[in-house]
N, C-alpha and C positions, 0 to 999 in steps of 0.2 A: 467416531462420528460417522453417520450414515448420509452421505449425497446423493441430491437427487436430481438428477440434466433431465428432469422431465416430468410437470405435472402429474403426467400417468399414472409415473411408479410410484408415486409416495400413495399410501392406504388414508381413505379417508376417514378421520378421527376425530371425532366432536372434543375430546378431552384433551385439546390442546390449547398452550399459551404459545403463539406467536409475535413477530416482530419484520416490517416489512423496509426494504430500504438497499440503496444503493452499498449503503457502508465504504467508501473507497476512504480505505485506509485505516481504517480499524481505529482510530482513535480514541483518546480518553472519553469524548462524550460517546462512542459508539460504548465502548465497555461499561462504562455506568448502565446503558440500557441493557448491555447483554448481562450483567450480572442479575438486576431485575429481573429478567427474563429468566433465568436460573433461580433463583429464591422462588419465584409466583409459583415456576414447576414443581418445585422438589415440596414447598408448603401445599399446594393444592392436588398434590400424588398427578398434574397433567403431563402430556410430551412436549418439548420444546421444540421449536422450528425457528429459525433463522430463513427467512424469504429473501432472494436477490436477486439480480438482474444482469444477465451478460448479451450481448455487448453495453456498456455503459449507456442507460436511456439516450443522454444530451448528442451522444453519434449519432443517432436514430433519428430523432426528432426533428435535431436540426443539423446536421450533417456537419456536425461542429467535431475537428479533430483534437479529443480530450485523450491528456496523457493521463496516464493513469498513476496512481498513489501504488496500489495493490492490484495485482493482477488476479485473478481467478482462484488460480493454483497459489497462490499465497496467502488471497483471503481463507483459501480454504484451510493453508498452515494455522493458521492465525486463530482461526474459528475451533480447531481443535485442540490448540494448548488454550484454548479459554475456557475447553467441557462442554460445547456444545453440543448434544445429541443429535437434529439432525439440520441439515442444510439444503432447502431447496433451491436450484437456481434455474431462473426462467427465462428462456430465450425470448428477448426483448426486438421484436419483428415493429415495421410500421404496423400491422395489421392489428398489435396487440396492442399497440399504443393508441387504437382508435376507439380504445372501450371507455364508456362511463367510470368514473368512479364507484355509480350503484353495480354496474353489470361485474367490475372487477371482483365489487367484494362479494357482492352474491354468487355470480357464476364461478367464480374459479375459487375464495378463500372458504365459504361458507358450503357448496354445495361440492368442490373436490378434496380440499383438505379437509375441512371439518377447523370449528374454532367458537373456544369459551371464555379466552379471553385475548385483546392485541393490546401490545405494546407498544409507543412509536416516539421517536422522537418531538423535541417541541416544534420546527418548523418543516414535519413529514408533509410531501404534499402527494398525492396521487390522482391515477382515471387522467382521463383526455385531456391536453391543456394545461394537468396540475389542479384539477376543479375540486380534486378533495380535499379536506383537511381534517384536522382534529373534530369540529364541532358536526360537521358531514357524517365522520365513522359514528361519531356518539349514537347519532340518529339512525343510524345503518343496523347499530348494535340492539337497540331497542326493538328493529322490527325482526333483527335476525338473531334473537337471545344470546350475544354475547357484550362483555366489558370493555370498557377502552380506557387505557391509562397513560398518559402523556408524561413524557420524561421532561422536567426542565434542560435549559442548558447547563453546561459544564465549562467554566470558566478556567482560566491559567492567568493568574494575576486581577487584571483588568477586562481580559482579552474572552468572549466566547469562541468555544474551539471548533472550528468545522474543515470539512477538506478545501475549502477554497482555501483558509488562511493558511493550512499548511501547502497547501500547493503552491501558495506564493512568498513563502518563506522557504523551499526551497529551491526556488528560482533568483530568490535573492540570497543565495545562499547562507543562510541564518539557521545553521543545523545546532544548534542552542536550541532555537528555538521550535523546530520541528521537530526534536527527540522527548523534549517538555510535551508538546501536542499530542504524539504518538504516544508515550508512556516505554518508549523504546528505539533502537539506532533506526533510522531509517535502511529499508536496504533495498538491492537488486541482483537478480541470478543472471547466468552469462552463459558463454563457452570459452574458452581459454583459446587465442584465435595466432597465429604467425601476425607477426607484424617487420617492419624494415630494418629491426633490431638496431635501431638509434641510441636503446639505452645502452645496450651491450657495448656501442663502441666508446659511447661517452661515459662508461663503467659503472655505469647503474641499470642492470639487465632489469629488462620491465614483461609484465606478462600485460598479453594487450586482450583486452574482455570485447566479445561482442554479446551484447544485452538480448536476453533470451526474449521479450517482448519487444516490438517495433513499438508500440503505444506507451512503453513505460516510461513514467517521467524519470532523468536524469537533474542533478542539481546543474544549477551556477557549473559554469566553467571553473576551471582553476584548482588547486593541490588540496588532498583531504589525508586526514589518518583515517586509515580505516582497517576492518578488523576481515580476514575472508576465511573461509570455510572450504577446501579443497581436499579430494582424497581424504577426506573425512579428518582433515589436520584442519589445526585452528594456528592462523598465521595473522603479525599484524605488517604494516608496511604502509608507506605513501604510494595517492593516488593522483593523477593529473587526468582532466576533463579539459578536451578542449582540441585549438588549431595548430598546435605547436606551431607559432606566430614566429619563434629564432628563424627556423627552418623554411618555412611557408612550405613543407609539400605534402598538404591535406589540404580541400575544401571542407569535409565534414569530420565533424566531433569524432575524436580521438580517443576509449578510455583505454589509458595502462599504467598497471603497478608494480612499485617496485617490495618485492617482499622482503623483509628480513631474513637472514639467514636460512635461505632457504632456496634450494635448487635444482629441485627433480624437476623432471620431464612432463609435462599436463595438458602439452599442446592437446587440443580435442578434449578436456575436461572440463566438467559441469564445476562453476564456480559463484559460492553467494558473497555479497560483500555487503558489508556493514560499513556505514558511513559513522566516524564516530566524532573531528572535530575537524574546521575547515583552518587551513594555514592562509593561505592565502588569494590573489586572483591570478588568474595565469599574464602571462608578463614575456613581451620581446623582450629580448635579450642582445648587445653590440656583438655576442660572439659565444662559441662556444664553452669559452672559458670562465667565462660572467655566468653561464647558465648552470655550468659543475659545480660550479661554486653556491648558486644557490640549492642547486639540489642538495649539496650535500650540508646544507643550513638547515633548508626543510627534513632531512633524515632526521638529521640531529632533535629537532624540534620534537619530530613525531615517535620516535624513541623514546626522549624523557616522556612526554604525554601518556605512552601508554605504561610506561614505567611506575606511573602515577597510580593507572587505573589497575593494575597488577597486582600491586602494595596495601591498597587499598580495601 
């Protein structure tokens, strides 16, 4: 897949199916439109383009601190094992947010990309304000000879799937239900960081993660199984988010895990981790010995769990 940090560099090409949009988070309704997007290219011999936006519009506009689903460099993981050819992303300024809807699609999709047909989801909105939408581009299309095809939603049960609902499913921690959304674990990448080695002394040595984005969303507080990726080894283990409340000596969120069998040296390594089911909330505790004892409830727990998924 071919990135592009800049209008400039992409060549402009009329024989292109594009798709424009935030995407945080790749979800099953983003994939439905990206496979569209892949079928219209490959039956109509066009180039596919994937359009997106960094920093997150809603920062811009309204100075609203949105955590993020997908960070950049993840979307961009993401966009590649899905076959996307290529991916532009557009540095989203006030200044860019002050364009029409007309001036966006004509100055920038129509007269620097080049485009014959767009894809967009069903509640796409674009241009200043949000003043475009679906029945806008139709008419955009007609003066400016290209198609516009609108994806319905994409449903899970009852539910239409979008990043707000996953955002707040995993805020309340409902990773059931955000890995259904996503079509996959939710994750986040790190560094492997020193921490006061409290697990060490209470005999559950933990590797303590600082989250490679300041803007990336983190779940709900409290203990997950999860699956990590370090030194190119695939390890599972519990994970605890949160103020370790026995102790009280943190003001801010805490993440560290303890991994199975496992105990090389990482301090200073790049680590991803996959969130894969939630045990429980985090929880004071009358004493050290109350808290051993559920930790090593919770191993238990997340052991057989992944025992499951192993077998399986």
């Amino acid at each position: 897949m071919k990135v592009y940090k800049s209008i400039d560099k992409i060549v402009k090409d009329e024989n292109t199916v594009l798709t424009i949009g935030t995407f945080d988070g790749i979800h099953k309704g983003h994939q439905v439109l990206f496979e569209k997007l892949k079928r219209y290219s490959s039956e109509n011999n066009l180039r596919n383009v994937v359009i997106t936006f960094e920093p997150h519009p809603r920062t811009v506009v309204s100075n609203f601190d949105m955590k993020l689903l997908t960070t950049l460099d993840e979307k961009s993981e993401i966009l590649l094992q899905l076959e996307i050819e290529n991916l532009l992303v557009i540095n989203f300024t006030k200044e860019f947010a002050k364009q029409s809807s007309e001036e966006f699609i004509t100055d920038i999709i129509c007269n620097k990309i080049g485009v014959k047909h767009i894809i967009i989801g069903h509640d796409h909105k674009f241009g200043k304000d949000r003043n475009g939408n679906d029945n806008a581009l139709i008419e955009l299309g007609i003066k400016n000879n290209f198609t516009v095809e609108r994806v319905e939603p994409v449903k899970y049960g009852d539910e239409i799937i979008s990043s707000t609902k996953v955002r707040n499913a995993l805020l309340n921690g409902e990773i059931k239900k955000v890995s259904n959304f996503l079509g996959r674990c939710y994750c986040f990448h790190g560094t492997i960081v020193k921490g006061v080695s409290r697990g060490t002394i209470l005999g559950f040595p933990t590797a303590n993660i600082e989250v490679e984005e300041e803007n990336k969303l983190i779940p709900k507080n409290g203990v997950y199984v999860v699956k990590v990726i370090v030194e190119n080894e695939i390890v599972y283990g519990v994970m605890n988010v949160g103020l370790r409340p026995t102790f009280a000596d943190t003001l801010s969120v805490v993440i560290e895990a303890h991994l199975f069998e496992f105990n090389k040296d990482v301090y200073g390594k790049a680590i991803k981790v996959e969130i894969l089911k939630r045990i429980r909330d985090e929880k004071k505790f009358n004493n050290k010995e109350e808290l051993i004892y559920q930790i090593g409830k919770d191993k238990k727990e997340a052991i057989q769990f992944v025992g499951k998924i192993l077998t399986n």
